[in-house]
C-alpha positions as a Markdown table, in Angstrom:
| # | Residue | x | y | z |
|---|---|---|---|---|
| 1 | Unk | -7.2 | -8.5 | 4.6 |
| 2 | Unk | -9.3 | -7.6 | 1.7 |
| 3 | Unk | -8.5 | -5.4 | -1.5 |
| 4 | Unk | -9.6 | -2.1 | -1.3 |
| 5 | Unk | -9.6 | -1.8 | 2.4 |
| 6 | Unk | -7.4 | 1.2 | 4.2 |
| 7 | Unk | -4.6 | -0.1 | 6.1 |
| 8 | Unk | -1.7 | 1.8 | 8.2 |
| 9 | Unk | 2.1 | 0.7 | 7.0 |
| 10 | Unk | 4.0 | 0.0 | 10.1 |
| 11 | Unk | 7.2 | 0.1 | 9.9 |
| 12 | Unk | 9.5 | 2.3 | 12.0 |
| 13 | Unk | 12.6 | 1.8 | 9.7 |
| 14 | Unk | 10.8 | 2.6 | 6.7 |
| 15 | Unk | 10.7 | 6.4 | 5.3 |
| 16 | Unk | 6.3 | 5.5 | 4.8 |
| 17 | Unk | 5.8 | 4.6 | 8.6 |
| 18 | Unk | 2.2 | 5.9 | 10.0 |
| 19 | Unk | 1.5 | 6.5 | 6.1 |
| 20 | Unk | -2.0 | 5.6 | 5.1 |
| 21 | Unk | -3.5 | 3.7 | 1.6 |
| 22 | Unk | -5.7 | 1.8 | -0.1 |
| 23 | Unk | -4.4 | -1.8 | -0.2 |
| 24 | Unk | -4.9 | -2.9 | -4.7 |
| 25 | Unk | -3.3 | -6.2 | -5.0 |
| 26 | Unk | -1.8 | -9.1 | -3.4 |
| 27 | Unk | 0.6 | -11.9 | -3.8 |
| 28 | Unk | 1.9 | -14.9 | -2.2 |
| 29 | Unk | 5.5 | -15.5 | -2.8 |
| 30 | Unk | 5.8 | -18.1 | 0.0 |
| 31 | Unk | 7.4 | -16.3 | 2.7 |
| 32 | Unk | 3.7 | -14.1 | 3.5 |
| 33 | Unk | 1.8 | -12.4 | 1.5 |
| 34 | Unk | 2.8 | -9.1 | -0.3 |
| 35 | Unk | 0.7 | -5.9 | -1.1 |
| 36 | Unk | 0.5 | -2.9 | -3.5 |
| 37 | Unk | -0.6 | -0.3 | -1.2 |
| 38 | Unk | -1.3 | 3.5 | -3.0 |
| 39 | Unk | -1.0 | 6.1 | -0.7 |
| 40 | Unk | -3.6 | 8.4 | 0.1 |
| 41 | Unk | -0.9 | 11.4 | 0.6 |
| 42 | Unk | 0.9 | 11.1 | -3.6 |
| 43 | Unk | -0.5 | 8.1 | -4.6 |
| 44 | Unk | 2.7 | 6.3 | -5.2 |
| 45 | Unk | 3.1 | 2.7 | -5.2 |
| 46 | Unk | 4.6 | 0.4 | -2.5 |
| 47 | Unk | 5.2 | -3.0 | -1.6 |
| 48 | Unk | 4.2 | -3.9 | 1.9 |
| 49 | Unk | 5.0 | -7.5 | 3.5 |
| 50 | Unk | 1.0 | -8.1 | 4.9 |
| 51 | Unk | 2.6 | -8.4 | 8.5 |
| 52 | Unk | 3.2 | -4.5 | 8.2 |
| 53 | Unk | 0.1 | -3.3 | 7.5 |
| 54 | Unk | -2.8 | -2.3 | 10.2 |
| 55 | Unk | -6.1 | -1.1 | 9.7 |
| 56 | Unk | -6.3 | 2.3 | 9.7 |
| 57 | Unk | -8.3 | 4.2 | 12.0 |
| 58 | Unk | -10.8 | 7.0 | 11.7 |
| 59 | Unk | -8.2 | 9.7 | 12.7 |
| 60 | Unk | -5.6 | 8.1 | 10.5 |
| 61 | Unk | -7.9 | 9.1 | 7.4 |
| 62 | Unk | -9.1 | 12.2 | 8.6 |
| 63 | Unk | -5.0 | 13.1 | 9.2 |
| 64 | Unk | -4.1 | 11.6 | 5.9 |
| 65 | Unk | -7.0 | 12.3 | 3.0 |
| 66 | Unk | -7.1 | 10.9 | -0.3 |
| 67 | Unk | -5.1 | 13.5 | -2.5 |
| 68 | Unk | -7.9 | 12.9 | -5.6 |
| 69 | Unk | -4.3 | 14.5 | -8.3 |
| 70 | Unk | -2.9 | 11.1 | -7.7 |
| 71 | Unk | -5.8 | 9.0 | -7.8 |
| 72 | Unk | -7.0 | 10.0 | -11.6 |
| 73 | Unk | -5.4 | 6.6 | -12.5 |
| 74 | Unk | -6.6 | 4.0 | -9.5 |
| 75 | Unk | -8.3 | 1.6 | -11.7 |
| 76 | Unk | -5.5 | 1.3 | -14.4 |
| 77 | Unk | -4.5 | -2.6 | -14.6 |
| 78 | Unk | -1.1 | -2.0 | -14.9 |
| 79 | Unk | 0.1 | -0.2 | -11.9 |
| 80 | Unk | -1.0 | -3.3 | -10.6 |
| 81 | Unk | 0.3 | -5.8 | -12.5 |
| 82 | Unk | 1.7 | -9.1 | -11.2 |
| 83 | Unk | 4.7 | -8.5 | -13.1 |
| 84 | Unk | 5.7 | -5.6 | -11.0 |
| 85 | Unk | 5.5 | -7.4 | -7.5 |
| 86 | Unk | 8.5 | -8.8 | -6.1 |
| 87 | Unk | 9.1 | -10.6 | -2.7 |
| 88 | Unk | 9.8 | -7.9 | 0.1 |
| 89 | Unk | 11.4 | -7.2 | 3.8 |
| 90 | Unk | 10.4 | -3.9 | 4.0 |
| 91 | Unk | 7.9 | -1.9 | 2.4 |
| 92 | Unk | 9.5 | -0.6 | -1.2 |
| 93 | Unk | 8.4 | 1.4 | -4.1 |
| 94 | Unk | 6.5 | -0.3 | -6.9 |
| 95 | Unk | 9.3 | 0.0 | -9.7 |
């Protein structure tokens, strides 16, 4: 998986199943690797274990566009910084 690529979060138990977003930043804690994913639909911030996360298909993004309100801020540094990543089971908001 590459930075800036759309993925899917899969995760049935989780409240952002089916939810599309662009992945921003990953991180290795040892048990796989984790992701900040923004979502296309508020832009908010999640962690997402790499195993939950599938390539997102045409329909996905046509379903779920880019809300550009919530992506005035993507390239700000620290929305992504390392310091707010934590190892994950499931995906979480970014606190």
């Amino acid at each position: 998986m590459r930075t800036n690529s759309i993925k899917k979060i899969h995760c049935e138990k989780s409240n952002v199943n089916d939810n599309v977003g662009k992945l921003l930043r990953k991180y290795d804690f040892g048990n796989g690797p984790i992701w900040i994913i923004k979502l296309n639909v508020n832009g908010m911030l999640y962690l997402v274990p790499e195993n939950m996360l599938t390539t997102a298909t045409k329909e996905d993004r046509k379903n779920q566009p880019k809300n550009e309100v919530y992506w005035n801020n993507e390239y700000e540094g620290r929305q992504t910084s390392i310091n707010r990543m934590r190892d994950v089971e499931d995906p979480e908001p970014v606190s």
